[in-house]
C-alpha positions in Angstrom: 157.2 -88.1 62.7 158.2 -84.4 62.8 156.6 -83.9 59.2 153.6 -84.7 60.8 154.2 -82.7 63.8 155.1 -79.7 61.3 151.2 -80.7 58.9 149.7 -80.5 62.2 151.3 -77.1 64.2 150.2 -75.7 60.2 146.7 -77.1 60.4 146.1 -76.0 63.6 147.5 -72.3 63.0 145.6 -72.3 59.3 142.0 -72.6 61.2 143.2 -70.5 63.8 143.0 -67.9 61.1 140.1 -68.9 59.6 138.3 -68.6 62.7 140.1 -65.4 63.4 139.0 -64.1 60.0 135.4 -64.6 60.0 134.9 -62.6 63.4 136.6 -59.7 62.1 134.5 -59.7 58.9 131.3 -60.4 61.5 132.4 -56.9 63.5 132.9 -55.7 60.1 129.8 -55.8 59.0 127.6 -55.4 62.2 129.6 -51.7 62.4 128.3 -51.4 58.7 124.6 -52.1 59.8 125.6 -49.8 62.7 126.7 -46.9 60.6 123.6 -47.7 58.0 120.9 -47.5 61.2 123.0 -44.5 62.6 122.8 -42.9 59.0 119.2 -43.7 58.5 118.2 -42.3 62.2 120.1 -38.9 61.2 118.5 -38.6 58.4 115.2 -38.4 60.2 116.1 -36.5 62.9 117.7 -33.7 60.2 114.1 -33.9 58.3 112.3 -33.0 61.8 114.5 -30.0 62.1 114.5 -28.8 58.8 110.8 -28.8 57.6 108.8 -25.9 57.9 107.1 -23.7 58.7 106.0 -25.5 61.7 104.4 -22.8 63.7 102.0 -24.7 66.2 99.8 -21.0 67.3 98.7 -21.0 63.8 98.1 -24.6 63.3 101.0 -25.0 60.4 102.8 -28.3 61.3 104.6 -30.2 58.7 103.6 -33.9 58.2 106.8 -34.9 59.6 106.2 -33.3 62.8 102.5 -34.8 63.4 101.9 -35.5 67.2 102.1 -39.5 67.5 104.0 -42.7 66.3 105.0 -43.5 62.3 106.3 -47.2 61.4 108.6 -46.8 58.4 109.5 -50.8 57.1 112.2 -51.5 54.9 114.8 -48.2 55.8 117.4 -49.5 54.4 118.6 -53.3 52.8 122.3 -54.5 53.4 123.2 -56.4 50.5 125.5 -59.1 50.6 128.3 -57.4 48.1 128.8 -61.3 46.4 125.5 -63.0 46.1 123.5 -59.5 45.8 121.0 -60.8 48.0 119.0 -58.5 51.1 120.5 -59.8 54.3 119.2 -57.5 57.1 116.7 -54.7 56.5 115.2 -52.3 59.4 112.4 -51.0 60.6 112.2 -47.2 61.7 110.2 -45.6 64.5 109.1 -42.0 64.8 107.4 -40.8 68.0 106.5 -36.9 67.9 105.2 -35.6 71.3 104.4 -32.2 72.7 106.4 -31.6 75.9 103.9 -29.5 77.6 106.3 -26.7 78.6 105.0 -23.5 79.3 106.3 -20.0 80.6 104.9 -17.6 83.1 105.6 -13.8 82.8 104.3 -11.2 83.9 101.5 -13.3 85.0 100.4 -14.6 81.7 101.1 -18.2 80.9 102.4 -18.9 77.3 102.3 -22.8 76.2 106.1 -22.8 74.5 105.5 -25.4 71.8 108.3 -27.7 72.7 107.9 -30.7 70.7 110.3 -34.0 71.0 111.0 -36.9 68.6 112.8 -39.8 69.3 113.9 -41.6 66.6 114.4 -45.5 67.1 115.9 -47.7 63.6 115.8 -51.5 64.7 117.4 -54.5 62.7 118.5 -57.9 63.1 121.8 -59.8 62.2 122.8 -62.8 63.0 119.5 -64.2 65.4 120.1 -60.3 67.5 118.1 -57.3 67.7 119.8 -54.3 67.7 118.4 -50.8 68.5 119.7 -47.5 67.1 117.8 -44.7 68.8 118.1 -40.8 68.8 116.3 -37.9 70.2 115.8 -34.3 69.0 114.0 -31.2 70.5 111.9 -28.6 68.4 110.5 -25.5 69.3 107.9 -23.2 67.0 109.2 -20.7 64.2 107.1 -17.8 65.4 
């Protein structure tokens, strides 16, 4: 009777852990797919402020900065590290829009060629949609 007792207080503890386990390695590796989206948004955002010259006055805007929306598919692949197989891949947003702002001195209005991207990776895991989004302001190189 107690050697059963024992087979069952074990049983019951060995599933506890089981269970246990596989939520850690779930958080695990939905703060990988975080990191990746959060990596792959960056990315972006550090290609918006780097390319040049973007001087709007003169019409010299780089393709990154084009006023309007780009759909990039397949960002990046998490790979499962046994089978080798794609389990999540995302998709990334880029929406470029001129802010409008403008300055008044001296009673001459100049149009300050503020431009804003907001930069949106989404993926799925496990049946949810998760949204990584960023934002960035640029203003001309003259």
């Amino acid at each position: 009777m107690e050697v059963v007792m024992a087979l069952g207080v074990i049983g019951t503890m060995g599933a506890g852990c089981y269970v246990g386990f596989n939520s850690l390695n779930a958080y695990a590796v939905s703060s990988r797919l975080y990191t990746e989206a959060q990596a792959a948004a960056q990315n972006q955002i550090d290609q918006i402020l780097s390319k040049g010259p973007f001087d709007p006055v003169r019409n010299k805007i780089p393709t990154v900065l084009t006023i309007g929306t780009t759909t990039t598919p397949n960002v990046f692949v998490y790979q499962d590290p046994v089978s080798g197989s794609a389990v999540v891949s995302g998709t990334m947003t880029t929406t470029i829009t001129d802010t409008g702002t403008t300055m008044t001195f001296a009673g001459s209005t100049t149009n300050l060629n503020i431009y804003r991207a907001t930069v949106t990776v989404t993926y799925t895991y496990r049946g949810k949609t998760y949204n990584v989004s960023m934002d960035t302001m640029r203003t001309g190189d003259q």
